[in-house]
Structure formats: structure tokens, C-alpha cells
N, C-alpha and C positions, 0 to 999 in steps of 0.2 A: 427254304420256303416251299412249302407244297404248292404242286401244280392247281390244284384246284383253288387255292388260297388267289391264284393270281386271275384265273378265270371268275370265280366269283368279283375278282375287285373290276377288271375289265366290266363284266356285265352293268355294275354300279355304275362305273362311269359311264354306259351308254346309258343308261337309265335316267342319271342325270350329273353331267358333267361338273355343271354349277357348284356345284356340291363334294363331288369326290375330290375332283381336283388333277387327277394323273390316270395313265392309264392302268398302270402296273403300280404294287403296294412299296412301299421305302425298301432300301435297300437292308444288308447287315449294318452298313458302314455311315448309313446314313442315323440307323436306330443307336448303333454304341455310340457315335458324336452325339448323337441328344443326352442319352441319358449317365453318358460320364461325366457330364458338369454338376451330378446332383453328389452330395454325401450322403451316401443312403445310410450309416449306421445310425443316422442321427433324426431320420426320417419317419415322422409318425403318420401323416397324410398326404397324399399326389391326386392327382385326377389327370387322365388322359381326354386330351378334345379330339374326336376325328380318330376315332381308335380303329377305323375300319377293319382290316382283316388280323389285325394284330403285329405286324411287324416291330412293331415300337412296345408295345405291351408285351411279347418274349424279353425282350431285352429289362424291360421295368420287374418284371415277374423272377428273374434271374439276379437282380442287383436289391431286392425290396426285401428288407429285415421280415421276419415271421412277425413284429407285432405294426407294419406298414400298413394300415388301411388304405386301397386304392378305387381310385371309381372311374368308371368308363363311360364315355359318352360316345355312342356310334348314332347317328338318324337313322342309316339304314337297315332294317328288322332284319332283313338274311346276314347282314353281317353282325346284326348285335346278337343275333342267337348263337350266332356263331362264335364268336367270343365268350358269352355268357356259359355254352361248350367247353371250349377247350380253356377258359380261366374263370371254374365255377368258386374260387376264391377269393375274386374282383368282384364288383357291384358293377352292371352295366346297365345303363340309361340312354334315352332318344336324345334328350336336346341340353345342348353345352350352356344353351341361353337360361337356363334355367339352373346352373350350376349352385346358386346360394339356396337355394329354396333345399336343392337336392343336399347339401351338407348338413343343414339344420335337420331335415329328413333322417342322418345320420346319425347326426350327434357330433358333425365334425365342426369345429368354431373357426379354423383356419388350417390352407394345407402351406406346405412346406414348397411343392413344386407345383408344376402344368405345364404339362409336356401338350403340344399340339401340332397336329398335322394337317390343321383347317385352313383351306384355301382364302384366308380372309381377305386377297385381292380381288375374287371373287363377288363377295357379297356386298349388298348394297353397305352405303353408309352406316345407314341408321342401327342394321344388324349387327355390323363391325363396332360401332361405338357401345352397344348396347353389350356386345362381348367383352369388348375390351374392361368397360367398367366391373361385371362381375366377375372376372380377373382378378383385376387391379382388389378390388372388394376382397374377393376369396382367400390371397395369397395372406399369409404372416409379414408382420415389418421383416422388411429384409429377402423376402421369400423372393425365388425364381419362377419367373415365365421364360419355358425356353419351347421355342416353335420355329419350323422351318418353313421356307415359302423360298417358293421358282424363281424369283428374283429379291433386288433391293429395293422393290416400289415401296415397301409396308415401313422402309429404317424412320420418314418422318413421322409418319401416323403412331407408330410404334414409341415413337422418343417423345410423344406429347405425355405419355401415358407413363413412361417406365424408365429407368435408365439403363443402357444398352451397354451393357460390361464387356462382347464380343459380339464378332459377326463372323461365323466358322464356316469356310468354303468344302463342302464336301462334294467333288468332282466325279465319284462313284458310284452314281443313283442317277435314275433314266425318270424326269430330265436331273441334270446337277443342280445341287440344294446349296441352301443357305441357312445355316443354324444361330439363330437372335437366339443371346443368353439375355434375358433384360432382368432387370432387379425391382422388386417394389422399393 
């Protein structure tokens, strides 16, 4: 991870907390626990939520077939340029809540995965619920939402919505995560 990678994500979060979520961006060990539960040979669409400085997107860009369509969702403009940089073969966009609109946009009908690093204990209800549905929406029958969060507050809110195949302790990331494989 480059130095500037981590000062840009600190800056963000003074900017606004609410929203990034950590001070410092995912770990290595935190981005291959996400993204080893997908089969990427068989993978035609993903979207990342909260793709901030990219830590989790090396690893998606590394594991993602040449005909993998991926789409990014960062809010913050210094880090979506920044992505939109260094992964000018990803689609990168401001708002996750918007993710159906942004497919159609595409041409994509349903993705396969959604990897997320969105603080969703964070955000009000109503945001959360409004996320969660064009998720649940977005994914294929069968399809994976797999997202991490600083603790087990989100496992009920989570299970209303999806069912929870694993919940993966990754002890190696500042703070230590928790990786929800949920299933549509």
C-alpha cells in the first residue's frame, strides 16, 4: 500500500468520519478474505461499495476474468479520481444508493458479487434499508453480498435481508474486521 494511499484515506476520514469509516484503508488480509469467496472464472459482473482508496479493488482487479465488468462506488471525489487513475478499466461512480439506476446505465441486469466496505453501522436507518434493498435488488438469485464491518452489530439487520453463509474473523486489520458472506 503506498504511503499516500493511507494519507489520502486519513484525510477522508477527518473530512468525514460518518462515511469512511477507519482511519487507515483495509488491510492485504483483510481485501483476499473478501474477495476469495467469490469464483471469479465464472464471474461476469461485481460492483464494489466504499471502494475508497482501492485496497479491496487490487485484489478484485487481480482475481477478475478480462471479460468481468466491475463498477466502483467511492463518494469521495479525491478518492474516486483516484481509482478512476489507477483502475481506468473499472467504471467508477459517487453513490452506492444509486447502484440499479447505475447498472441499467450499463447494460448490466444483475451482478454476480458486492463487495463492500461501507460503514453501514454508521448510517441512518433509512439509508441502510434503502442500501440494503438495491443490493438484495441488484445481486442474481444466488448471488453474494460479502462486506466487512468493525463489529457483529449489522448480523441481525443483515439476516433480515439475506442469508448469512459465514461470518469470517480477520484479526489483521487496524481495527480487526469481520467478513459477512450473505447470499441472496
Amino acid at each position: 500500500m503506498k504511503t499516500n494511499d493511507k494519507l489520502l484515506f486519513l484525510k477522508s476520514f477527518v473530512k468525514n468520519p460518518k462515511n469512511v469509516g477507519s482511519i487507515i484503508p483495509s488491510s492485504r488480509f483483510l481485501a483476499s478474505a473478501m474477495v476469495n469467496h467469490a469464483i471469479w472464472q465464472e464471474s461476469t459482473a461485481v460492483a464494489e461499495l466504499g471502494a475508497g482508496t482501492g485496497a479491496i479493488t487490487r485484489y478484485i482487479q487481480k482475481n477478475a476474468n478480462e471479460h468481468t465488468k466491475v463498477l466502483l462506488f467511492e463518494m469521495d471525489q479525491t478518492m474516486r479520481n483516484n481509482l478512476q487513475h489507477e483502475y481506468p478499466e473499472f467504471i467508477s461512480y459517487p453513490n452506492a444508493a444509486a447502484l440499479l439506476d447505475t447498472m441499467k446505465n450499463e447494460g448490466i441486469d444483475e451482478l454476480d458479487y458486492i463487495f463492500s466496505g461501507l460503514p453501514f453501522f454508521n448510517f441512518e436507518r433509512t439509508l441502510r434499508d434503502a442500501l440494503f434493498e438495491e443490493i438484495h435488488q441488484a445481486l442474481k438469485p444466488g448471488g453474494r453480498f460479502i462486506a466487512f464491518q468493525y463489529s457483529l452489530q449489522m448480523k441481525k439487520h443483515l439476516s433480515e435481508k439475506f442469508t448469512i453463509e459465514n461470518i469470517e474473523f480477520v484479526p489483521l486489520n487496524v481495527p480487526s474486521a469481520f467478513v459477512y458472506v450473505c447470499r441472496k
